[in-house]
C-alpha positions, 0 to 999 in steps of 0.5 A: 943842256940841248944841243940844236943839229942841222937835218943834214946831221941826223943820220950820224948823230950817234956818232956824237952822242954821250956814252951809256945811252939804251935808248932813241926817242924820237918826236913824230912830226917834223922829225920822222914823218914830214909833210908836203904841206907848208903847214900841218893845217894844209892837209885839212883843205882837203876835207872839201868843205863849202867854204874851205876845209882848214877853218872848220877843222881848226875851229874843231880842235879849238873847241874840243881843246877848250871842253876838255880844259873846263872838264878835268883841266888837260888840253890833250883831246883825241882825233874822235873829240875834234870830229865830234866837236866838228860835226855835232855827234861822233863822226867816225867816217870824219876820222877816217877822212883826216887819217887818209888825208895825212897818209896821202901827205906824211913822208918819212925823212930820209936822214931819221930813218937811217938814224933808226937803222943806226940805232937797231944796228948798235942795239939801241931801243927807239921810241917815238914820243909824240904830241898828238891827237892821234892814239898810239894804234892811229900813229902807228898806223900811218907811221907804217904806211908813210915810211913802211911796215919795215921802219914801223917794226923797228920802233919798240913803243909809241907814246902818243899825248892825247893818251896820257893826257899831258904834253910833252912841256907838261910832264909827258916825259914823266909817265914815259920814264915811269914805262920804260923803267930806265934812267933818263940819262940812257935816253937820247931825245931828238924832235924839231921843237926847242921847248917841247924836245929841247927844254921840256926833254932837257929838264926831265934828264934826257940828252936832248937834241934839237933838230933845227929844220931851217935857217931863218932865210929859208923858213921865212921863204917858204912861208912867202911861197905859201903866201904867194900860192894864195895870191896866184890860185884862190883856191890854196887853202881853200879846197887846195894845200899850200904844197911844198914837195921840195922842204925836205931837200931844202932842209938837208942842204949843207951848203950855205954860199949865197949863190949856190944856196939860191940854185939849190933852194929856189932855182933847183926846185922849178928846174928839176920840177920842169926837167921832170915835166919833160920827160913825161911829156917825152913819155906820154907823147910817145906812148900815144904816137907810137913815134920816137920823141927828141927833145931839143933844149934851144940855147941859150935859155935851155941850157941850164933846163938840158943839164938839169934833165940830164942830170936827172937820166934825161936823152936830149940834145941842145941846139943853138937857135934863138929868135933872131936866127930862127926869124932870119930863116924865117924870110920866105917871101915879102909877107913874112918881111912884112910880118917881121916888120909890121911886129918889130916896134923899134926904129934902129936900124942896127937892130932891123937890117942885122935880122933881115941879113942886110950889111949895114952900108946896104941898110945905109942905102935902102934908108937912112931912117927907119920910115925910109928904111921900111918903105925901100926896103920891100922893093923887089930887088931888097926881097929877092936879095932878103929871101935868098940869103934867108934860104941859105942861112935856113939850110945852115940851120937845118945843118946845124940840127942835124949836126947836134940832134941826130934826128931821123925822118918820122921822128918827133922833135921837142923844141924845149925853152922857157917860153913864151909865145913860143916864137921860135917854134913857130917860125922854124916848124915849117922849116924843119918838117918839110926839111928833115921830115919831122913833126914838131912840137914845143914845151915850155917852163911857161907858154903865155898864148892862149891856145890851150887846144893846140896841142903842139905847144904847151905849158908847164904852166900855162891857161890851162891852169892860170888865167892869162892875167897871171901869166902875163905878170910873171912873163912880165918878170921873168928876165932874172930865171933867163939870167940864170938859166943862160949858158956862158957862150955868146949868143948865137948869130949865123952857122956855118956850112957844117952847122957849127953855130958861129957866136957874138962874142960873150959880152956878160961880165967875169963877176956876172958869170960866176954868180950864175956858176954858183947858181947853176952848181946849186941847181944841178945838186939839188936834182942830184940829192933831192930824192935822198930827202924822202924816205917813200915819196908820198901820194901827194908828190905828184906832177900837179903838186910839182907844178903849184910848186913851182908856180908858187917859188917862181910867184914869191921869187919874181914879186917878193924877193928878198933882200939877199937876193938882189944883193946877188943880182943887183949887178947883172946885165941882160942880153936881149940878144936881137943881133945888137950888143944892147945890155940892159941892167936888171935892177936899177934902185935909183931910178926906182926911188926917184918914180916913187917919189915923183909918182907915188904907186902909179908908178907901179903901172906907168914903166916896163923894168927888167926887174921891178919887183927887185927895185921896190925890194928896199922900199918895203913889202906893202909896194912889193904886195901891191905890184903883185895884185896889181899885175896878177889881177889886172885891177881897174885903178886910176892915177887919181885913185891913190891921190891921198893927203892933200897938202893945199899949195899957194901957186901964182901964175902969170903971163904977158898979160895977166897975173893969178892966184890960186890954190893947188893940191900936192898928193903924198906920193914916197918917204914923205914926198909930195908931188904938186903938178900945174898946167901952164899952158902952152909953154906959157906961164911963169909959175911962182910956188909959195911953198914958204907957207908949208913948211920952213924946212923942204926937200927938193927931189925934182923940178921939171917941165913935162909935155902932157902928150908925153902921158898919153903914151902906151907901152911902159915909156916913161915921160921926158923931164924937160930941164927948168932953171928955177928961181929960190926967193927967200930961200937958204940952201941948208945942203943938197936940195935942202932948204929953209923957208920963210913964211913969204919964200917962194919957187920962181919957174919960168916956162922953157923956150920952145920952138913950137909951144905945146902943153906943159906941166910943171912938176915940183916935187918936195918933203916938207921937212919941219911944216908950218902950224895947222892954221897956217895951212888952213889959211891957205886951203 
């Protein structure tokens, strides 16, 4: 009978096996050597094949499998037929190639290798026996260069399938019985496969253990990362492995708490991989000025970054300075009022008059609306009284810096933050140089500025690796990261004289704020434990790998959540900490419904959500792939593009003078929902929807007026339905909005009244529940 074990139990495992046993055998692949690759068939992109490397050399195998069945009936073929099926003659530099590609990727697994050490310890024998196309001398060798000659020696003999002829589900273990002259109840077999090292070990008389690398979930995510590493960089899987660093932690984690698993297997693999990032910018930056680097994490966003970094061995310090305190320092004359103004789209006073250090019975007189408040306030007296308390609120911050940072003059000063534009840094590097002496610099986990060449900012990710398209879309996403990596206070709103940060009161409610505790929890002990995992870290475990890992959580987390994700999520709100108390909530399913349906996928391009990609979760993953493309390329498709299924729809339409009829398309749109939009002018004419000769059974979603100027807006705001009282002729309401029709039923609507008449659409939107026959709408058409 096979037992299954988690990986985190492998290390101890013979403190649990049956008595009598001699013996350790051990499958290779996915059990002692793991890959940073998602896919054994990654390592292949690196032939560098026109074209790409994986499909040729998969193609190969499949050939030279498919020989060597027609000729003496085995499927096992050697790494020499693959190449030689690969390029038409014997290919010897072709071997060579592969065998260094699976060294720069093969690691050995922590846990298994002390499970080896464990069982030489206790006397035991250990074998590996494995499915392979690799010879006995081939695995050896690579066994010793990924895990070491130290591991290698310890393992007493090699039985590799190409070399027998037969796999392991085949009757490998029958020769290897036979060769080591033992009875198979002496053995303890553990592989990652449940027929190969399960069933197949189980049915020759082994003690079979059947290491279960990662629970659905998990395989399922890092299957989506893989994916998303394709969307993001056409490369992977082309000249490009799908790299996953990070699998080898991820399967060792004990803990399955929703929240904390979501730090340790999403979270903490892009905050140590940043972390890390920092510190050899630090380092390198240092190295080349000859100068002392300081890193300075910016609250609130940088704080989970400067925990993680210190878990890690990192010195830095965490300073409390947002975008609003840095802008409010920031008002050195009326050009930078005007700059401020002239960026700031908003027309509440509230959020204006706080950033300019203004009272709000101060901002009342300068202007009770935003033209007047605009206008007024860049009189000289209103800029001398902004600059001067922007002068005193800048030498509160410069204390609050030296109070935290401890720089001295000369050094270097990295700002660190999440991103994007880099703002803060921009306003405050004035400030700080001329103040403390100091250079400044910025690192941020994405910089969405397309300056490349200035050297002062830069990404973790950022232009030099993506293009601006798809950055863009992740920073369009990117309030959930910020949600987490937020620290519990309240945000930063003045300082006082010492440089003791003075704080809004923390607004995020109890239940919020103990799912990103649990979250953060999971994130520091990945950092933590994540090095145990591997034995030697692999060549290709390098800072390039660590960011197209990172890239690819962050691409698969912000676009293809899953649905165990937003149940974490669905509640939270996002202080958008411009000096106001606005909270805003991060999914919000309704309303996502409800533009689906009255929207079809232009509804997908027409809003700007906090979280989108996690409203559209519940709707299925084709909407989910199609708001990935469309945000990450940028694609030139229309509103009338994805207008499908025409349903032709009777409509009547009069007015004081006239009476028409006519024929209107509704368009498939979400769940069976059809939208059938009719100008009526000028607020002008009465509109009767002969929907009784579509269906006998319909479903209403929205009835509404709409001001066509209100579609030409810019910026992600969604047109404002204008209430319409409609009239149901012939109609008998079955339940809410649900209604059955005769052939001569009909929607009576009447345009609203309006002080000043201007275009109008009327939107109906309705689920023809039971349609009428085929003739019936034939007729219509």
């Amino acid at each position: 009978m096979t037992t299954t074990i988690r990986p985190h139990e492998i290390a101890t495992l013979l403190d649990r096996a049956p008595a009598g046993i001699k013996l350790l055998s051990l499958d290779c692949f996915d059990t002692l050597l793991w890959r940073t690759t998602q896919l054994p068939q990654d390592v292949f992109a690196g032939f560098g094949d026109d074209g790409g490397g994986i499909e040729g050399r998969v193609a190969a195998e499949k050939t030279a499998r498919h020989r060597r069945k027609h000729r003496d009936g085995s499927a096992e073929v050697s790494l020499e037929e693959i190449h030689a099926a690969r390029t038409g003659q014997a290919d010897p530099a072709g071997v060579a190639r592969e065998l260094e590609l699976e060294a720069r990727h093969c690691y050995a697994f922590a846990p298994t290798v002390a499970l080896i050490a464990a069982a030489k310890a206790a006397g035991l024998k250990v074998i590996v026996v494995s499915d392979t196309y690799l010879s006995e001398p081939q695995l050896r060798a690579l066994i010793a260069r990924a895990a070491g000659d130290d591991v290698a020696a310890q393992i007493d003999r090699i039985f590799a399938s190409s070399e027998y002829g037969v796999s392991k589900c085949d009757g490998l273990f029958k020769p290897v019985l036979a060769a080591l002259g033992v009875h198979p109840s002496a053995i303890l077999h553990v592989g990652d496969n449940p027929h190969a090292d399960g069933d197949a070990a189980d049915a020759a008389g082994l003690h079979a253990v059947h290491i279960e690398q990662f629970d659905a979930p998990t395989s399922k995510r890092l299957r989506l990362e893989a994916a998303a590493s394709v969307m993001v960089d056409p490369a992977t899987r082309v000249s490009k492995p799908a790299i996953q660093p990070h699998r080898a932690a991820l399967a060792l984690r004990p803990n399955d708490d929703a929240a904390w698993s979501l730090g340790h297997d999403v979270f903490g693999p892009i905050f140590d991989a940043f972390a890390r990032w920092i510190g050899d910018e630090a380092a390198a930056l240092a190295t080349a000025t000859g100068r002392t680097v300081k890193p300075l994490f910016l609250l609130r966003d940088g704080f989970l970054p400067h925990r993680v970094f210190e878990t890690l061995g990192g010195d830095g310090a965490a300073v409390a300075i947002s975008r609003f305190t840095a802008r409010r320092a920031s008002f050195t004359n009326v050009g930078a009022i005007h700059d401020y103004l002239d960026s700031e789209a908003t027309d509440r006073l509230d959020a204006l008059a706080p950033q300019l250090g203004l009272a709000e019975a101060e901002a009342r007189k300068i202007g009770t609306t935003s033209r007047d408040f605009r206008r007024n306030v860049l009189q000289p007296a209103t800029v001398d009284r902004i600059v001067a308390r922007s002068a005193a609120f800048a030498k509160r911050l410069v204390a609050h810096v030296t109070r935290e940072a401890r720089v001295e003059r000369g050094d270097i000063v990295m700002l660190i933050d999440l991103g994007y534009h880099g703002t803060v840094q921009r306003l405050i590097t004035p400030l700080l140089e001329e103040a403390l002496g100091v250079t400044v610099e910025g690192r941020y986990l994405l910089s969405r500025d397309g300056c490349p060449h200035i050297p002062a900012k830069r990404g973790m990710i950022d232009s030099r690796h993506y293009d601006h398209r798809t950055i863009t879309a992740f920073c369009r996403q990117i309030a959930i990261v910020e949600q987490v990596a937020t620290s519990g206070v309240g945000s930063v709103i003045d300082y006082h004289d010492n440089g003791r940060p003075v704080r809004r009161a923390n607004r995020v409610s109890p239940a919020q704020a103990q799912v990103r505790d649990r979250i953060q929890a999971g994130v520091l002990a990945f950092a933590e434990t994540a090095p145990a995992a591997v034995h030697r870290v692999p060549p290709s475990d390098d800072g390039e790998a660590r960011r197209r890992m990172t890239t690819a959580i962050l691409a698969r987390l912000l676009f293809l959540p899953q649905a165990e994700e937003i149940a974490l999520f669905g509640t939270f709100e996002h202080d958008v900490n411009l000096g106001t108390d606005d909270l805003v909530g991060l999914v919000d399913d309704d309303s996502a419904g409800a533009g689906l349906r009255r929207r079809g996928l232009p509804y997908l391009r027409s809003v700007d959500r906090m979280f989108l990609p996690g409203e559209l979760q519940r709707h299925g993953l084709p909407l989910s792939l199609a708001l990935f493309a469309g945000n990450c390329l940028e694609l030139d498709l229309r509103s009338g593009d994805f207008n499908v299924a025409a349903l032709p729809v009777p409509v009547l339409m009069v007015d004081a003078t006239r009476q028409m009829t006519g024929s209107f398309d509704a368009y498939a749109t979400h769940e069976g929902y059809h939208a059938l939009t009719i100008p009526v002018g000028d607020a002008q004419f009465s509109v009767g929807v002969q929907l009784g000769l579509v269906a006998s059974v319909i479903q209403f979603d929205e009835i509404a007026f709409y001001r066509v100027r209100d579609f030409q807006r810019v910026g992600g705001v969604p047109p404002r339905p204008i209430a319409a009282v409609p009239v149901f002729d012939a109609m008998t309401r079955i339940a809410d909005e649900l209604w059955q029709c005769h052939e001569n039923s009909l929607v009576f609507v009447s345009p609203p009244a309006m002080q000043k008449p201007e275009p109008l659409l009327l939107s109906l939107v309705f689920r023809p529940v039971v349609t009428r026959p085929a003739v019936a709408l034939r007729a219509v058409a």
